[in-house]
N, C-alpha and C positions, 0 to 999 in steps of 0.2 A: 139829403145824402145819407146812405146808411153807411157802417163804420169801416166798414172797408174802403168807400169809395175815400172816403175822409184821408185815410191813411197813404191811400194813394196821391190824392190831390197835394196833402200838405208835405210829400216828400219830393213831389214836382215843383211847389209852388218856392221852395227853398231852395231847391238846384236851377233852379233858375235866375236865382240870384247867389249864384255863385257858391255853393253851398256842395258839398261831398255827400250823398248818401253813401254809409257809412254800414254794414251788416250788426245785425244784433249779436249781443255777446251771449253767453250761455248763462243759465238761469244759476248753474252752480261757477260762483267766483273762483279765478285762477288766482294764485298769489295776492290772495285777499285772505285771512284766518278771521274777521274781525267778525262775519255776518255767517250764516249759511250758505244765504241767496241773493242772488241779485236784485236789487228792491227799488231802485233808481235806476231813469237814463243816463245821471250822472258819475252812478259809482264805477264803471268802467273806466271812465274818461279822469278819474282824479287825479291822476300820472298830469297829466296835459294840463288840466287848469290847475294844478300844484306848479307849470311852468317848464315842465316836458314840452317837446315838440311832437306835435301829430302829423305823421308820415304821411297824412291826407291834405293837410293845410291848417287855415287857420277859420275854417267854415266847416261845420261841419253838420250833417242832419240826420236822423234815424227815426225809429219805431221800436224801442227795447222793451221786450216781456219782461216781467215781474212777478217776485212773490214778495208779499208780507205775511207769514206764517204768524205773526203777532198778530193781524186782523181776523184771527180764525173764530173769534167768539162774539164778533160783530158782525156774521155773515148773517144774510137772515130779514137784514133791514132793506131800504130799498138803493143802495149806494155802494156800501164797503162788498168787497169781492178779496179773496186771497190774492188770485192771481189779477194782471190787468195789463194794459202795454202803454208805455208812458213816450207819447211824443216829444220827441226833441231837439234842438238846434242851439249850436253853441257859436260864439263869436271867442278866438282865443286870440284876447288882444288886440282885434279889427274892430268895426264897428259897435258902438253902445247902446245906449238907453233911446234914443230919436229914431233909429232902424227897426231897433227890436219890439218896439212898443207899437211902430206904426203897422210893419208888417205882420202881426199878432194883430191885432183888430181887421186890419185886411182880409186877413185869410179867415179868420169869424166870420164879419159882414160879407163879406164878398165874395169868397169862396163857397164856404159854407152853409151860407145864408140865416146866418142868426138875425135874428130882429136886434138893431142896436140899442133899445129902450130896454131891454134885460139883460143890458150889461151892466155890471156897476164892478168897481176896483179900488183896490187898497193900494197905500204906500206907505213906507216907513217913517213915522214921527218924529223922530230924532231923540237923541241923548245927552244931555248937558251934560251928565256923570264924564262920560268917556269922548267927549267934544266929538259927535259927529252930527253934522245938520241934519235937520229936517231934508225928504228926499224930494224938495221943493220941482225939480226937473221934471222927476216922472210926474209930476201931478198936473203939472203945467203941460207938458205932451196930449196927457190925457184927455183934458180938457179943451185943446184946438180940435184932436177925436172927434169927441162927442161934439161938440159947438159944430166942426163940418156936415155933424148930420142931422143939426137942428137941434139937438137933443142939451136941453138944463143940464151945465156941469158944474153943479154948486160942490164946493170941496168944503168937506165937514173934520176937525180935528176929533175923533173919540179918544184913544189909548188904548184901554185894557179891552178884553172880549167883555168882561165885568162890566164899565161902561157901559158900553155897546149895550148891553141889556137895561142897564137905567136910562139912559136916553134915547137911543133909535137910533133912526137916521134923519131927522131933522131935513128932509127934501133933499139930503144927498146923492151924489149920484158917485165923488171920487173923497174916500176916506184914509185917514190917516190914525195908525196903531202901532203901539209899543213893538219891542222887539221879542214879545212873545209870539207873535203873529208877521209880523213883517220884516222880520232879518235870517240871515239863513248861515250857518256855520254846521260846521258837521258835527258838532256838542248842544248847540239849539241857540238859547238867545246870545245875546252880549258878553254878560259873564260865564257864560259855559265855553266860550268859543276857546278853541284851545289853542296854546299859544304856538307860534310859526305858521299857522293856516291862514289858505285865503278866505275872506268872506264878507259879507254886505247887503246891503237894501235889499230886498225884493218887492216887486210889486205884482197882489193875484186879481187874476181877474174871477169874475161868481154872474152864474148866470140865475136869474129869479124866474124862478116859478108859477110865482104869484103868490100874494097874499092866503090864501086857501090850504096853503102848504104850511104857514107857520103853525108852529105844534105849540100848545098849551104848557107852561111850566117854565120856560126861558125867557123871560122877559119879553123887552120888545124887540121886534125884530131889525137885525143889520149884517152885510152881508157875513161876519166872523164869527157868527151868533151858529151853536151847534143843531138850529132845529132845523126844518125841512124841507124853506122856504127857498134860500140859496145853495147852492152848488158849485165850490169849487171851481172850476174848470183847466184853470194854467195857473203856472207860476213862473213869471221870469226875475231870477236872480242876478243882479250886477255885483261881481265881485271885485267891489273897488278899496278893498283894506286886506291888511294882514294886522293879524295880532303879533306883539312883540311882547317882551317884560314891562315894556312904560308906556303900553296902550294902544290904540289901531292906529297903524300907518297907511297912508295911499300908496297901493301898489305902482309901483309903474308899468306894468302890462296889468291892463284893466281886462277882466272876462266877462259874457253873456253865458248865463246856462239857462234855459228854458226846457220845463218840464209840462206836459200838457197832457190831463186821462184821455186818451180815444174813448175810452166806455164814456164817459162824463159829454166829452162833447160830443159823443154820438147822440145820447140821452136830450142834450139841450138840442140837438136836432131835430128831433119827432115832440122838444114840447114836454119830455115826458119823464118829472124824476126818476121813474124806474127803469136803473141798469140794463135787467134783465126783459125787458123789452126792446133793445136794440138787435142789430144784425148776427151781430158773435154769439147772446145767450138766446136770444127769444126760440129757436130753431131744437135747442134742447128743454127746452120748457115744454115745448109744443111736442115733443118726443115723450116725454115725461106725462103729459096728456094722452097719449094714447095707451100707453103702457100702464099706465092707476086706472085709466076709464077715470080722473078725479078733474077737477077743474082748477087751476092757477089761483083763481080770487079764494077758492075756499081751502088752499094747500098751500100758501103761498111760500112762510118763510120755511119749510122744506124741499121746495120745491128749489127754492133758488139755493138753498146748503147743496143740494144735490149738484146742480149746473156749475154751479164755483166750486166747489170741492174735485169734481172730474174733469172740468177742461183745466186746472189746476196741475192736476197730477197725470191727466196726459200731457201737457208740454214738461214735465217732468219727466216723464219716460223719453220722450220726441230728445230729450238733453241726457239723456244715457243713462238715467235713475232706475235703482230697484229700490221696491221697498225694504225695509230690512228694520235692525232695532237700533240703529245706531246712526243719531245727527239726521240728517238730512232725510235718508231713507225711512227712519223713524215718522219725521212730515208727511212724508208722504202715503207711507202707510198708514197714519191717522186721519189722513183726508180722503182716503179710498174707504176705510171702516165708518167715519163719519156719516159719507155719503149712503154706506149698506143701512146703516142704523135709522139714518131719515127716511130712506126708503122704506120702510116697515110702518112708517104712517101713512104714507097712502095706499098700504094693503099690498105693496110688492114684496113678497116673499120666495119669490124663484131668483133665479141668477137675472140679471138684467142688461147688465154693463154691455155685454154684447151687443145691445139694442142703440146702446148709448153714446158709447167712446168713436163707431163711425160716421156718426153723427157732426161729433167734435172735428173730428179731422177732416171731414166733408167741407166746412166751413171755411178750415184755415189751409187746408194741401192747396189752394192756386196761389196765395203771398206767400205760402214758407212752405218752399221745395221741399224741406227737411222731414216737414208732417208725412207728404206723399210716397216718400224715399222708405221712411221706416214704419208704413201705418201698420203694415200688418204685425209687425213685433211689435205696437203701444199696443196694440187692444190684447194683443196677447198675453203681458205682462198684469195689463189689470185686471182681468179676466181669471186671470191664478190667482189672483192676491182675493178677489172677491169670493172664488171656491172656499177657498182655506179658510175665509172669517167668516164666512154665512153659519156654518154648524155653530162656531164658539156663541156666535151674537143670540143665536135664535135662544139656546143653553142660559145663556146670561143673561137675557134678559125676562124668562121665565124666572130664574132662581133669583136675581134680584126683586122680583114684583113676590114671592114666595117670601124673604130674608128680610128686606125692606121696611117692613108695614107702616112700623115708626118712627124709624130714625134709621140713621144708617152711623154705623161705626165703623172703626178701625179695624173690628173683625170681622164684619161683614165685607168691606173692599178687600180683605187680607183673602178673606174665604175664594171671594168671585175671578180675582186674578189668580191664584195659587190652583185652585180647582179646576174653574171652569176657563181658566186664560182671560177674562173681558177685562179689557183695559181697563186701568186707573181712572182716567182721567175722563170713559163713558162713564163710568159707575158713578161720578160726580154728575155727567149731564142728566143722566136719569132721573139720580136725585131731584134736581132742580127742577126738569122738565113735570115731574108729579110730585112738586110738591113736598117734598118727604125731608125733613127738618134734619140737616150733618150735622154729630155731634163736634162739640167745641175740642176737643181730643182727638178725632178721627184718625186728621193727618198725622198726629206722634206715635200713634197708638197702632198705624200701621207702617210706620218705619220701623216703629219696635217687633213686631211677630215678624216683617222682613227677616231684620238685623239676625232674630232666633231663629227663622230660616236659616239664611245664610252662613250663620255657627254651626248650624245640625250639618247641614253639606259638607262643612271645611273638616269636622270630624271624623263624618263618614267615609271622605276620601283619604285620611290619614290611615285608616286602620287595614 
């Protein structure tokens, strides 16, 4: 299946079990001040499984785009993506852990056609500290799973991801981890969880790659282990606690949130850790190849900054976004420059994005009407934003490779932004990108010529 079909099936495969598809919410939060963007399938939904009522029911399913503008300096590898669309289905206070777990492998094995022998899952260990058991249930589900399909479901206790890395996986196949990794609250583990909230066990599923993937440096390998071997793919959360002042209580309306990357299991679909050869990115890659004359294997983590940085910031326009200098629009402006500035390693130095962004929308205008409704104003929008920062970058990044040689200081970024306009925060990737040693001062040293800036101004407009 490619990622589309995926998306299609698993929103069939839920309304048919009684389940509401549900419309995606927009990338920028209403009556949310807390985030910029929409980062979850479940951040819309908090109203409801905070114990609001959803005007849909108590099933409910979707396909929610996402940004995590926090994962901007992880882009590059063959996994993290800014943007991404996070499958999901909730049970609000209906059905639990025996539903949710069976029909989650279902729609894997059987839908999708994953091989069941590269599946493997975690559950939550439990806490003496704060008396909540081991999440002996889901493990136990688990395990008839895998046993129906022939397949050794030896359940291994680790803990920490720390563990994990001194022991293995000991022939496991269903593991058990602290609440670093297997509880879910909207503050992180146990004690972060903040009090009046709901929250509880979850259990992820990780698809393996194979041994050939685990990367040197991380110990040995197990599915929570950060090397290369396993991947993510879902998480379903049971929210069976609230925090109170004297510790977690059982809810009496218990919730199902499942969260699942489409890129990810599109990826475990073709076999293939890399993201960026699925349905939604490969088609701009392969754009991106024509336009360098450069090849993928030998361009690669550029190649893929480019493709996640622009369908990024085109469903950012597709949701009514300009770039600008302020919050949001600031993102997105830095992930349209980002992309100009990668493009100058594979020798693109003309306008491009034209070539590019109907590309993106080509892809998604038959599932989101929205793309097809407005395509001709996205590309319009990036298309400007790309004119206006092609002169500064070409400027900047001349006179930084000039300014540069040895080190880069607070007068030098002071210089490159104040003169030439090139972001802050390029004039750091440069840095890094060649090598070129920031002074330990840099950053004070250029709030300070700011600061004298912005004194000289406030004078000047006084008189």
């Amino acid at each position: 299946m490619n990622a589309q079909e995926i998306r299609k099936s698993y929103l069939e495969f839920f309304e048919k079990r009684g389940h509401k598809v549900i419309d995606r919410a927009l990338l920028l939060p209403k009556d949310d001040n807390t985030t910029l963007f929409t980062g979850s399938g479940m951040q819309p939904l908090l109203p409801y499984l905070l114990g609001k009522d959803h005007p849909e029911g108590a099933r409910l399913v979707d396909s929610q785009t996402c940004i995590r503008a926090q994962d901007i300096a992880d882009v590059g590898d063959n996994r993290h993506t800014t943007f991404f669309e996070m499958l999901g289905n909730w049970s609000l206070g209906d059905y639990s852990k025996e539903d949710q777990i069976k029909w989650f492998f279902e729609f894997l094995v059987d839908v999708v056609g994953l091989d069941p022998n590269k599946i493997y899952v975690t559950c939550f260990i439990g806490d003496e500290k704060h008396s909540i058991e081991r999440d002996t249930v889901s493990a136990e589900i688990w395990q008839k799973l895998f046993e129906s399909k022939g397949i050794d479901s030896k359940i291994v206790a680790i803990g920490s991801q720390e563990d994990g890395n001194q022991i293995g996986m000991q022939g496991g196949r269903i593991f058990y981890y602290d609440d670093a990794e297997n509880w879910w609250s909207r503050g992180g583990g146990l004690d972060k969880t903040p009090i009046g909230d709901p929250c509880g066990p979850d259990s992820e599923v990780f698809y393996d790659f194979g041994e050939e993937h685990h990367q040197q440096g991380y110990g040995l390998p197990h599915p929570a282990s950060d090397s290369g071997r396993f991947m993510e793919i879902g998480n379903q959360v049971f929210m069976q606690y609230k925090r109170t002042d004297s510790g977690f209580k059982p809810l009496d309306k218990q919730n199902v949130d499942f969260g699942g990357g489409l890129e990810r299991i599109a990826a475990a679909s073709i076999d293939s850790p890399d993201v960026f050869q699925i349905s939604l990115l490969k088609p701009i890659i392969d754009q991106l190849e024509i336009i360098s004359k450069k090849k993928y294997q030998d361009y690669t983590e550029s190649m893929r900054v480019i493709a996640d940085h622009l369908r990024a910031a085109t469903f950012l326009a597709v949701d009514g976004l300009l770039p600008s200098n302020k919050e949001q629009g600031y993102v997105m402006r830095r992930l349209i420059r980002r992309a100009v500035r990668y493009a100058f390693d594979l020798g693109i130095e003309q306008n491009f994005l034209q070539e590019i962004v109907p590309v993106i929308a080509d892809i998604y205008q038959n599932d989101y009407p929205e793309v097809k409704a407005n395509r001709d104003q996205i590309i319009e929008v990036l298309i400007r934003e790309e004119k206006i920062f092609r002169q500064t970058l070409r400027k900047g990044i001349v006179e930084f490779s000039r300014l540069a040689t040895d080190k880069l200081t607070g007068d030098i970024i002071f210089k490159l932004y104040d003169t030439y306009g090139f972001p802050v925060e390029l004039t750091h990737e440069e840095a890094i990108k060649n090598e070129v040693p920031i002074a330990s001062d840099a950053e004070g040293e250029f709030a300070r010529l700011m600061e004298e800036q912005r004194q000289r101004s406030k004078a000047a407009s006084q008189k």
